[in-house]
C-alpha positions as CSV (number, residue, x, y, z in Angstrom):
1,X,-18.7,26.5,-21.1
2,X,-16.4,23.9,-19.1
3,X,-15.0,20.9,-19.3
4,X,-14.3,17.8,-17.5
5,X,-11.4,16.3,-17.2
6,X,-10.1,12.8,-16.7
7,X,-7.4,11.2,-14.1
8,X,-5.8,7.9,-14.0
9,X,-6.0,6.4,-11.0
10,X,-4.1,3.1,-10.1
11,X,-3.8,2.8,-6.7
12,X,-6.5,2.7,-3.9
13,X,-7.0,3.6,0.2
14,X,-6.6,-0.1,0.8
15,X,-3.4,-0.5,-1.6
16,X,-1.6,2.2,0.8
17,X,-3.2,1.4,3.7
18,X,-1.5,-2.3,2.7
19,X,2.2,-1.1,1.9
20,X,2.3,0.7,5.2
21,X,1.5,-2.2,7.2
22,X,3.9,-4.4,4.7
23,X,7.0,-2.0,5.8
24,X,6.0,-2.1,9.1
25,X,5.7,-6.2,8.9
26,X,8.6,-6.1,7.1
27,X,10.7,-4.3,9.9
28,X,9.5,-6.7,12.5
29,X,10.5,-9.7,10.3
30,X,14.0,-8.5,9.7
31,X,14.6,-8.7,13.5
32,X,13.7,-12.2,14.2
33,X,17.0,-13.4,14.6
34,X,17.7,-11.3,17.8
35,X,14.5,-12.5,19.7
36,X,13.2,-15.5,17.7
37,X,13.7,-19.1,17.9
38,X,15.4,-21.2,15.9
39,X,12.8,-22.9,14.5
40,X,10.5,-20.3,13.6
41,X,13.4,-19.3,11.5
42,X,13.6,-22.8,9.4
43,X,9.9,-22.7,8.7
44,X,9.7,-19.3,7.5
45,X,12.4,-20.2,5.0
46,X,10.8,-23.0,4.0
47,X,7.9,-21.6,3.6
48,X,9.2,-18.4,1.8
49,X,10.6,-21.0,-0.8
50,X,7.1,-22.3,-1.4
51,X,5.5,-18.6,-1.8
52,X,8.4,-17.9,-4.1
53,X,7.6,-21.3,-6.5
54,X,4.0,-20.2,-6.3
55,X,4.2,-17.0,-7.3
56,X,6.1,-17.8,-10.3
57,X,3.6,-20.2,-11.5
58,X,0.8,-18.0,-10.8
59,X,2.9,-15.3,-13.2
60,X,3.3,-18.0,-15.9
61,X,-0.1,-19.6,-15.7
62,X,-2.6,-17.6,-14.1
63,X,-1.6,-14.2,-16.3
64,X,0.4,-15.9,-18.8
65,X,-2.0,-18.8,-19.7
66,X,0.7,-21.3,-19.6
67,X,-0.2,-24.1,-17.5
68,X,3.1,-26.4,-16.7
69,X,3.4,-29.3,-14.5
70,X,7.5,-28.8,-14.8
71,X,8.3,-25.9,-12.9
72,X,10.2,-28.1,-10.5
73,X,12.7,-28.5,-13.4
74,X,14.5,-25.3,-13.1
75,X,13.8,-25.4,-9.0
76,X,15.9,-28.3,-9.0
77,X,18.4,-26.8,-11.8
78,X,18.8,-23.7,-9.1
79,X,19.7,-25.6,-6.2
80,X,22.5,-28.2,-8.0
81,X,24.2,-25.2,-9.7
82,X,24.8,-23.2,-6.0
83,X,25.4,-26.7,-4.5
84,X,27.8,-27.3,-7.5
85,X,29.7,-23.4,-6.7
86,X,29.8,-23.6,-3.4
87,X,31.5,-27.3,-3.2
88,X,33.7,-27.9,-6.5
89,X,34.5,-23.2,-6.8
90,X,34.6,-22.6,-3.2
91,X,32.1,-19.8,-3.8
92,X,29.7,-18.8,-0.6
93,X,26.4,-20.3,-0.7
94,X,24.7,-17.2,-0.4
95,X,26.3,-15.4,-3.1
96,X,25.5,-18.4,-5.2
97,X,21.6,-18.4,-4.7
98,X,20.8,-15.6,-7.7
99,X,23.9,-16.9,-9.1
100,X,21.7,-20.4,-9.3
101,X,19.0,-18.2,-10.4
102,X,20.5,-16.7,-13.4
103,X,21.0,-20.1,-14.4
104,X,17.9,-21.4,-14.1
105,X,16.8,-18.8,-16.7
106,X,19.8,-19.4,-18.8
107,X,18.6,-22.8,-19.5
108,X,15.1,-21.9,-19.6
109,X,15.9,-20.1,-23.3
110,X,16.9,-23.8,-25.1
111,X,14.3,-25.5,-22.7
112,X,11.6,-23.3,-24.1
113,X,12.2,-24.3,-28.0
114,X,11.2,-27.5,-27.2
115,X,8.2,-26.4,-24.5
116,X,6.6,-23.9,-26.9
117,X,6.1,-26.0,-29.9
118,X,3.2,-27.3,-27.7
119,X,0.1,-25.9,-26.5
120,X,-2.9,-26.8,-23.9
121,X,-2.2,-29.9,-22.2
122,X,0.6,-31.1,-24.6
123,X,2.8,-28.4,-23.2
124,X,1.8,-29.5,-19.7
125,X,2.9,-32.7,-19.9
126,X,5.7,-31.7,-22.0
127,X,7.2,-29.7,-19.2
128,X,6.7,-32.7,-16.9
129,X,8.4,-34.6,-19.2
130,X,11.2,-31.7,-19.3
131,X,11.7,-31.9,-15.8
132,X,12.2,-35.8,-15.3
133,X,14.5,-35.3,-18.6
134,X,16.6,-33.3,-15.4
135,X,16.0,-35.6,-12.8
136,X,17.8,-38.6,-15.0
137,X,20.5,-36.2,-16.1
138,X,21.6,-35.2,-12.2
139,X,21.2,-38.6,-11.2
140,X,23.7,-39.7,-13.5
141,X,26.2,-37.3,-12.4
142,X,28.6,-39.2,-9.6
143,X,29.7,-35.5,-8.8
144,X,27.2,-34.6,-7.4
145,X,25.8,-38.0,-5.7
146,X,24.2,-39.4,-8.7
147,X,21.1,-40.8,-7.6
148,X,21.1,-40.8,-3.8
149,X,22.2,-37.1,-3.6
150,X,24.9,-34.9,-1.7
151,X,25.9,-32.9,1.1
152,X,26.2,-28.7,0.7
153,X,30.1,-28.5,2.2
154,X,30.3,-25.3,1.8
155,X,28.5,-24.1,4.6
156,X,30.8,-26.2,7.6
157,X,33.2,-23.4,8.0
158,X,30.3,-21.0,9.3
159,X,28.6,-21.4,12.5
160,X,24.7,-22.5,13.0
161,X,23.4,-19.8,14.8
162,X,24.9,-17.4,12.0
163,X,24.0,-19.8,8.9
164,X,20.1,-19.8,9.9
165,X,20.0,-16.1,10.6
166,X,21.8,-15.4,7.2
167,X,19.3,-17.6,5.3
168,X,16.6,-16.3,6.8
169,X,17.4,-12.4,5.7
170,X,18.4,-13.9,2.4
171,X,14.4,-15.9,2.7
172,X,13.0,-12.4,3.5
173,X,14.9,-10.4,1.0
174,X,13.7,-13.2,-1.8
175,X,9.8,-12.8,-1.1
176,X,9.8,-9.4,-0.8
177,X,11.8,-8.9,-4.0
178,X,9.8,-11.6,-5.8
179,X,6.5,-9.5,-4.7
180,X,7.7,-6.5,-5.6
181,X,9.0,-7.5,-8.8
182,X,5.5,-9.4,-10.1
183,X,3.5,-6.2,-8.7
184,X,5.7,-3.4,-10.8
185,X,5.8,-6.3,-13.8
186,X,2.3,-6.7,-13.9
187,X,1.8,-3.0,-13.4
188,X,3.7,-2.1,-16.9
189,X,2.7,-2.4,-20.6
190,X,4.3,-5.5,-20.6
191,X,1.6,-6.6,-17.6
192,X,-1.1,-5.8,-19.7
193,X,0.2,-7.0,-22.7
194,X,1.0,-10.4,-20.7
195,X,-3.1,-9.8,-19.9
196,X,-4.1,-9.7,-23.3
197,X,-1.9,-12.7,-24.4
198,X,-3.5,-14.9,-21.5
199,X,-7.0,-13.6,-23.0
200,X,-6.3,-14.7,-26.9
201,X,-3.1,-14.7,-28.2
202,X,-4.7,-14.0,-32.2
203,X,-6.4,-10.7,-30.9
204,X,-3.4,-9.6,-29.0
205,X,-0.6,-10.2,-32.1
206,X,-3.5,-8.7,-34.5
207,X,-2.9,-5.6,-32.0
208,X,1.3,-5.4,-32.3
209,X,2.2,-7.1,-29.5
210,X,5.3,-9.8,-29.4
211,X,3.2,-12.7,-28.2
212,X,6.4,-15.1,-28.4
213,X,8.8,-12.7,-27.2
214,X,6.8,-11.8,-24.4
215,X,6.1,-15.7,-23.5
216,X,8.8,-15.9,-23.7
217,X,10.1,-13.3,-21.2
218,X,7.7,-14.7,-19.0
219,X,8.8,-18.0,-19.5
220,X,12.8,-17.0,-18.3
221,X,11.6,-14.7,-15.4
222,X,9.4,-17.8,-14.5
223,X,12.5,-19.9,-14.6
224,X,14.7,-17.4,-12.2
225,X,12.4,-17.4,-9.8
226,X,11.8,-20.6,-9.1
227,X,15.5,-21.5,-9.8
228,X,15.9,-18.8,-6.5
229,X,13.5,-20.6,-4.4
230,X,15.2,-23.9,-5.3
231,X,18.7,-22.8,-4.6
232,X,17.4,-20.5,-0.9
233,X,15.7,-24.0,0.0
234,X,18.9,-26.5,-0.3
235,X,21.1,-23.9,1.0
236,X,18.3,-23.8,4.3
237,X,18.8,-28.0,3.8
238,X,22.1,-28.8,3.1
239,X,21.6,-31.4,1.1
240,X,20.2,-32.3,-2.0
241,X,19.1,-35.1,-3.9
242,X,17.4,-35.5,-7.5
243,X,14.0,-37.2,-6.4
244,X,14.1,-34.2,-3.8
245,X,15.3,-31.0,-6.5
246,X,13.3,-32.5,-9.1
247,X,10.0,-34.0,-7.2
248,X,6.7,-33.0,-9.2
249,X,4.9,-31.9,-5.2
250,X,6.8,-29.1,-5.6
251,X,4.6,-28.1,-8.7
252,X,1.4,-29.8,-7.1
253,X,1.7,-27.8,-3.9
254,X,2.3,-24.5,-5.9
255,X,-0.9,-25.3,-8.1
256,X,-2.8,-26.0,-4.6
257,X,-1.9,-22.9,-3.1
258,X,-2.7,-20.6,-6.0
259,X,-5.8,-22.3,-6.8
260,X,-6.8,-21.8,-2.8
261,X,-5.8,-18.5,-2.8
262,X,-6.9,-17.3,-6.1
263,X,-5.6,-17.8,-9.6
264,X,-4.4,-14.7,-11.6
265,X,-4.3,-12.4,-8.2
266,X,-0.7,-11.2,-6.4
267,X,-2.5,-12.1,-3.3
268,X,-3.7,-15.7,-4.3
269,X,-0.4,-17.3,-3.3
270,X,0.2,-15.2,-0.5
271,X,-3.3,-16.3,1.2
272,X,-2.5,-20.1,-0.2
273,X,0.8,-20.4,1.4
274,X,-0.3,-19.1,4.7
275,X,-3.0,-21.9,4.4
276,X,-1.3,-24.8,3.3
277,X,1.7,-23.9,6.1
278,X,-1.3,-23.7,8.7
279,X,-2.5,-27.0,7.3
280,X,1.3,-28.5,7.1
281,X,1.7,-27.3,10.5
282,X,-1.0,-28.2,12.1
283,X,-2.5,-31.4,10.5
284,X,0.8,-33.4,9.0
285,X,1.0,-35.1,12.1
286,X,-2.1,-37.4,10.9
287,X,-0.7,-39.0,7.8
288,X,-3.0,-39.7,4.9
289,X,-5.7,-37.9,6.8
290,X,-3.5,-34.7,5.9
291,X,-3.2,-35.2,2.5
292,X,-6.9,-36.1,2.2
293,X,-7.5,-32.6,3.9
294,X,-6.0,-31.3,1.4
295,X,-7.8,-32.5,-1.5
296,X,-11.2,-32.0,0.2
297,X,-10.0,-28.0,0.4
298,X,-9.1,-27.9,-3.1
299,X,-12.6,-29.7,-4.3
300,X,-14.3,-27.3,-1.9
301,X,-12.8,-24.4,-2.8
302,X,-13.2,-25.1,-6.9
303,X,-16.5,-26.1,-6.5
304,X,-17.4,-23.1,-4.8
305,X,-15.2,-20.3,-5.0
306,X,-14.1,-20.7,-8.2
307,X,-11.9,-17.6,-8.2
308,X,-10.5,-18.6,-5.1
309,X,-10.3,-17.5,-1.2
310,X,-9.2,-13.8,-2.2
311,X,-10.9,-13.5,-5.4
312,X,-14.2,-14.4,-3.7
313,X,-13.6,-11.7,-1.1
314,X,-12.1,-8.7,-3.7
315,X,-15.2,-9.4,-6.1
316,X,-17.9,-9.4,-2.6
317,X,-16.5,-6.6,-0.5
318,X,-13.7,-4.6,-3.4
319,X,-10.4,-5.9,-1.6
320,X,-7.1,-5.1,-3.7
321,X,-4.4,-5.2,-1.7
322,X,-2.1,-5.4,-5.3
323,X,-4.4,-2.8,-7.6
324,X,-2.5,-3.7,-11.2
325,X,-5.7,-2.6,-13.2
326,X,-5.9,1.3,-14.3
327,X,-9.3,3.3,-13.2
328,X,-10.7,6.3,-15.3
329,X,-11.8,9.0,-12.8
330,X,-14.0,11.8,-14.3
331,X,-13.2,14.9,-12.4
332,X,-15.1,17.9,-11.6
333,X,-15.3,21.0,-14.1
334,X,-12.5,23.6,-13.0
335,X,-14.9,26.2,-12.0
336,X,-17.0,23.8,-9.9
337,X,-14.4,22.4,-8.0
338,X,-14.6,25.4,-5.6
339,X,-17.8,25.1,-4.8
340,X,-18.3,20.9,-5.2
341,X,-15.6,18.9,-3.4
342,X,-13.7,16.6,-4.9
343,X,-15.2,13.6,-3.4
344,X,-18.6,14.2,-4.6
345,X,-17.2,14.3,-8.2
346,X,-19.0,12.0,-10.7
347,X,-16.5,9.4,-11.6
348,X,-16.2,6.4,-13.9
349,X,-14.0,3.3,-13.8
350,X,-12.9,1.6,-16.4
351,X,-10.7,-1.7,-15.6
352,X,-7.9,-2.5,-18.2
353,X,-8.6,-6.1,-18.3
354,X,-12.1,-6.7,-17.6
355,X,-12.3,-10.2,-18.1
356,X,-9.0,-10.8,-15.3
357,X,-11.5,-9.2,-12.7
């Protein structure tokens, strides 16, 4: 008599196929600086700062359920504290970005006391709210330029050519290790815990998970990253302003590229930033006419492909460039796999979060 045997099976043909191509992307990125211009340079950073902000809201809202408008708080909070060590500490710029970062999710921690006693579209608009609470507070700071904003003089002692090849490998190294991050995240017990909160938080505690430590977790790695896109962006600008650091687009253009892309998928905001820099690129030239493009995607693309660009094409042709769920492969007997290959063995896939897919 024999017996089967299971496997766990996370990854796929595709998912390799993708990280071989990523390295090799990768490669070719790193050496734009010796044969690229100067301007493809600038709008990769500023695009990379975009992706970055993106992807943390997609992490807090589209797997942990928490919608917020406000995310352009600690954006903002990231780029005044490496403005702030690089002018008044003397500290270099680009030491200062995950320096920035770290402090971003410092402040997240007391921020969230006040966010999380509100739920649904209360802690939406409280975050909002949270954020202009920031805007007023740097704008009354003479320091740093109060209301009109200052100059990052940190940077004068260093050539141009140099300063926009150093942010740009400091861009490149941010994506990639926001990506990776998110993926291996997402990938853990923690991921599917996170999964299980975004599905109903009641079921989830009933099961022994942490529902408010891991929100807030979430909430503070949230915070860093977009605290790191905020400081890589004004370090790419030079200067900084409130209205600029604390602007709610930067939270509308991170919700239009996810929702483009595809909510609750690593690839969502990777497909939505490439769109909405092709659109930027291409169409800004035409004023309001842009800006109406824009909104005529988004009602197009909600209307109908509700799970977005990507997740329209992974649930019509199987596309995972990011695999995060866990498939249960029955195997062949042991004394049939001589004689049976392995690829013609029955198998059986079970998703760990069914209702993310």
């Amino acid at each position: 008599m024999t017996s089967s045997t299971f496997d766990v099976v996370r990854g796929s043909a595709a998912s390799r196929s993708a990280l071989v191509a990523a390295m090799l992307l990768i490669a070719l990125a790193a050496s734009l600086p010796f044969w690229g211009e100067s301007s493809w340079m600038r709008e990769f950073v500023e695009i990379a700062c975009y992706l970055i902000f993106a992807m943390m809201w997609n992490l807090l809202a589209g797997y942990g359920g928490m919608v917020s408008i406000g995310q352009q708080a600690f954006f903002g909070f990231g780029g005044y504290v490496m403005l702030m060590l690089g002018n008044f500490l003397g500290l270099n710029p680009f030491l200062a970005i995950p320096l920035g970062a770290a402090a971003a999710a410092l402040i997240a921690v007391p921020v969230s006391f006040v966010a999380f006693r509100l739920s649904g579209g209360y802690f939406a608009i409280g975050t909002w709210v949270i954020a202009e609470v920031f805007r007023l507070s740097f704008a009354n700071v003479s320091a740093v330029g109060g209301g009109s904003g200052t100059t990052l003089t940190a940077l004068r002692g260093i050539d141009k050519a140099t300063r926009e090849s150093t942010t740009y490998w400091m861009a490149l190294a941010c994506v990639v290790a926001a990506i990776a991050l998110v993926y291996l995240f997402l990938r853990s017990k923690r991921g599917l815990a996170l999964l299980a909160i975004r599905d109903n938080e009641v079921a989830a505690e009933s099961q022994g998970i942490p529902v408010a430590r891991m929100k807030l977790a979430v909430y503070v790695v949230a915070a860093f990253g977009a605290g790191m896109a905020g400081a890589l962006y004004f370090v790419g600008n030079l200067r900084i302003s409130p209205d600029a650091a604390f602007s709610v687009n930067w939270t509308a253009f991170a919700i239009f590229m996810v929702v483009i892309g595809g909510i609750g998928r690593i690839e969502g905001p990777l497909v939505g930033a490439l769109i909405f820099w092709a659109m930027n690129k291409f169409l800004s030239d035409f004023g309001t006419w842009y800006l109406l493009g824009l909104g005529l995607l988004a009602i197009v693309v909600t209307i109908f492909f509700k799970q977005g660009l990507w997740g329209f094409a992974q649930q019509r042709w199987g596309w995972s460039l990011f695999p995060t769920q866990r498939r249960l492969v029955l195997s062949a007997p042991s004394n049939e796999k001589r004689s049976a290959p392995v690829s013609s063995a029955p198998h059986l896939e079970i998703p760990a979060h069914a209702k993310h897919q």
